[in-house]
N, C-alpha and C positions, 0 to 999 in steps of 0.2 A: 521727439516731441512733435504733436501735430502746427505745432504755430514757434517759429523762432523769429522775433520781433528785434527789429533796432532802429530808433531813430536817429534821421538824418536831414540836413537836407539837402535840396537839391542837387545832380553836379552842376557844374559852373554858372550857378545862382547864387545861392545862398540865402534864396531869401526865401523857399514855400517847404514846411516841415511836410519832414512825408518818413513812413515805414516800411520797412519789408520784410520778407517772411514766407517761411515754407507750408504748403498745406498739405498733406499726405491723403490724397486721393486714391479713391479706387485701380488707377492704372497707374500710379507712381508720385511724386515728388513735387507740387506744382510750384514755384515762387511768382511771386506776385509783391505789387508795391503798393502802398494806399496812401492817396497826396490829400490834404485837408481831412481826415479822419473826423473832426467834428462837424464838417461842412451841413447845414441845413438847408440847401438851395436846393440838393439831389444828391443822385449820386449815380455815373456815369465808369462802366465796365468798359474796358478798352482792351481789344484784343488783335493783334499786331498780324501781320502781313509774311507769309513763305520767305523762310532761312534769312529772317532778322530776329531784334525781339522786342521786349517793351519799350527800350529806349525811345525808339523811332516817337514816341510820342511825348515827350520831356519839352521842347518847343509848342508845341502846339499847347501843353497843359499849362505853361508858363506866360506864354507870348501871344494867345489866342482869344484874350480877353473876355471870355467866358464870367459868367460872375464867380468871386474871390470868396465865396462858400460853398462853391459846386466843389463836391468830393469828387477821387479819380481812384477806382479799381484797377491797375492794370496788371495782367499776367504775360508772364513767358512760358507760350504752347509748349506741352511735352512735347520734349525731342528738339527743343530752341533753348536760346539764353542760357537762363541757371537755370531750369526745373530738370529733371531728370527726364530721360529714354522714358520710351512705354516700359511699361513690365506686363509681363506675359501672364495669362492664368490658363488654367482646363476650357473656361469661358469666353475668355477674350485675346485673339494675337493682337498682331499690330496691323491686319487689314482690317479689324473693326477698330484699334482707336484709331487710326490715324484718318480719319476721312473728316468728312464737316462733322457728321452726324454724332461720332464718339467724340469727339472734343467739345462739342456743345454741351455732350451730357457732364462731361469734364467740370465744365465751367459751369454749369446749374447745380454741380454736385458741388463747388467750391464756395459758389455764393452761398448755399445754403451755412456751408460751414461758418462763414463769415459773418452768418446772421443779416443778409441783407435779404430782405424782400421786396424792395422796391428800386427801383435802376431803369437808366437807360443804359445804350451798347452802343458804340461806337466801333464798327471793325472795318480795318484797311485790308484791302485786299483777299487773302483767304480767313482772314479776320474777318470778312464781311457775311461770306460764303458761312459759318460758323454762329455768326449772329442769328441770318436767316432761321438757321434749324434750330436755335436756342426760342427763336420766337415759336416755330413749330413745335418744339418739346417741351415747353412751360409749362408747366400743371401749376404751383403751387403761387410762385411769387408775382410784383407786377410792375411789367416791362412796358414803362410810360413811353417811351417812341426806340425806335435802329435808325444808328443815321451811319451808311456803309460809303466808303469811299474806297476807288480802284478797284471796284468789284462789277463785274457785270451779273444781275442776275441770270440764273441757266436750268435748263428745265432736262437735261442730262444727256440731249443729242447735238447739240448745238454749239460744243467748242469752237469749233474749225469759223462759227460768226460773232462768237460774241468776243475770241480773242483775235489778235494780231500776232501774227506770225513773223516770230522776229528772233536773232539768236541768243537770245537770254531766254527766248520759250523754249528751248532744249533742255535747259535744262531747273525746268519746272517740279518735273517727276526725276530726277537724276538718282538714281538709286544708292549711288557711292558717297562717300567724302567727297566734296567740293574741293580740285585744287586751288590755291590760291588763284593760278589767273580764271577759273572758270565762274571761280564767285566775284573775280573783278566784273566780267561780262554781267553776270544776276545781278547783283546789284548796284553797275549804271544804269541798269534799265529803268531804277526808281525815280530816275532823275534828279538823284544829289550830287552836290557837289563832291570835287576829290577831297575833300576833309573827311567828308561825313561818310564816301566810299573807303577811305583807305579804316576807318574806324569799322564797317561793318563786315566787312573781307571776313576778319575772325570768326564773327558773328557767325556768318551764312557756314565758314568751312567746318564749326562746333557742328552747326545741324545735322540732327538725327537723316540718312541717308533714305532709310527705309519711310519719316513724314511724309517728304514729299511723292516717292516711289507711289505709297501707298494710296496718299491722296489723290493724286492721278489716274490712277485704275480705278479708283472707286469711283470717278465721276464718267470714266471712259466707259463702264459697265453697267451707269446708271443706277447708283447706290446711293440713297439720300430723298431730301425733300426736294418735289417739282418746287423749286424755288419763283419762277413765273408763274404757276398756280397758286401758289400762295399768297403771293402780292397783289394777286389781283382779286383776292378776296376778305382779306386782313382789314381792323376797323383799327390795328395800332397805326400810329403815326411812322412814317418810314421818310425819308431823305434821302435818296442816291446823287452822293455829288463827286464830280471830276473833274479833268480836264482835257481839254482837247490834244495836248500833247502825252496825250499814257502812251508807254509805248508796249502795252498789254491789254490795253482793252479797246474796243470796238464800239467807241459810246451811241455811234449812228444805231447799232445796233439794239441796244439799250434805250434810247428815245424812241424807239420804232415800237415796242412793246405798250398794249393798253393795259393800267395798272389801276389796283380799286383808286377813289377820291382821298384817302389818306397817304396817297404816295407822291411824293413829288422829287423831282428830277434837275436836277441842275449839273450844267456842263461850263466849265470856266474858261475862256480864251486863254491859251498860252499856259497852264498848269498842265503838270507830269504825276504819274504814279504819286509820289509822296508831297501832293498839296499840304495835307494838311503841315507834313515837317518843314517845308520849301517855300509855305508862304501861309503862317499860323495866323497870319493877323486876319488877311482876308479870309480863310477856310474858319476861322471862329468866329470870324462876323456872322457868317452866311449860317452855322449852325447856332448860333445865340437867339439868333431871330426865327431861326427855327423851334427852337427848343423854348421860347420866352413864348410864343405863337399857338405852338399846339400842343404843349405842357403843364405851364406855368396857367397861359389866359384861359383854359381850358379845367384845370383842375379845381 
């Protein structure tokens, strides 16, 4: 079946109905979860961050105080969570999906399935990278603002400043199975707590080997959209926000770039890689006011 649907809801809420459900896409198996299905406020695609998976955003969609009819798309990237590995064809291995560029189409091909034509995006991290190209590759539907956190944008030569060099960036591109202590390294770097690390350890060691391997060469070889060309020409609304404690990106880096007037940039004293899960109330303040700003007053 292309869609197997159950509702539920929350874990340890119990109070915001939500479904989920498989979409059988072009390169494999996608699942994905949809929180306020009737929501008339919007409806906001969330796509999650390198060798975790949707979860990461279940506080933030609860605790982030966004308005209580804003719908929530969120998926687990192929080769993450529950969706399945890429699957191969004559056309496509897995150095075309696995980069920004084929997941983007992934996730434009899913929406469509979904019947949503209207959305924002919210991506964490390589979630963000992902977003960017989906704003590059949209033809059909309309993508009212990206609002990217833990992501620097990068123009395909420029790792070595836009990130920080640290030992959880070893293993970024790690081609194998994660051992457990290697994913312990990956994901403290998010800046969660040990509850929330000993919870994702599994997560990260499930991850497809070949995702990240892939995505890594394809940015090291310059495959994809000039992401800093883009931004600085775009009339959509964009939000880049962070914290000064990532210990993966180079935010001086990212404020040093001139980006078109629909971009704007916010850098938080004292927030880590996963603001928005680490501290949902303020990371949903800042995008509410965003999203109520050059959305809502605007539409």
């Amino acid at each position: 079946d292309e869609y197997i649907r159950e509702w539920r809801t929350m874990e340890d809420t119990k109070t915001t109905l939500w479904s989920s459900g498989y979409i059988q896409t072009s390169v494999g198996r996608l699942y994905y979860r949809d929180y306020h299905p009737d929501g008339s406020y919007g409806c906001m695609v969330c796509i999650h961050g390198n060798s975790i998976d949707g979860s990461i955003f279940n506080k933030f969609i609860h605790d982030g105080g966004m308005n209580p009819l804003m719908r929530y798309i969120v998926f687990d990237t192929i080769g993450h969570g529950q969706s399945s590995d890429a699957v191969m064809s004559s056309s496509k291995q897995e150095s075309d999906i696995y980069t920004f560029t084929g997941m983007a189409k992934v996730f434009l091909e899913a929406c469509e399935k979904l019947h949503i034509d209207t959305y924002s995006i919210l991506g964490l991290s390589k979630g963000g990278h992902e977003a960017i190209a989906m704003l590059h590759l949209n033809k059909y539907a309309r993508i009212e603002c990206v609002i990217i956190t833990g992501t620097p944008p990068i123009c395909g030569n420029d790792m070595d400043e836009a990130f920080i060099n640290s030992p959880a960036m070893a293993y970024c591109g790690h081609g194998e199975q994660l051992t457990a202590e290697q994913a312990a390294v990956f994901i403290r770097a998010y800046g969660l707590n040990e509850i929330d690390i000993q919870k994702f350890i599994p997560v990260a060691m499930r991850t497809h080997g070949q995702a990240r391997k892939c995505m890594v060469e394809a940015i090291r070889e310059g495959k994809g959209v000039n992401e800093i060309e883009l931004l600085q020409r775009t009339s959509t609304p964009v939000l880049i926000v962070g914290g000064t404690d990532d210990a993966f990106i180079n935010y001086e880096y990212v404020k040093s770039q001139q980006f078109s007037s629909t971009v704007e940039v916010r850098v938080v004293d004292g927030e880590g890689h996963s603001f928005l899960h680490c501290n949902p109330v303020l990371f949903g303040s800042i995008v509410s006011e965003f999203y109520q700003r050059r959305v809502v007053c605007t539409g």
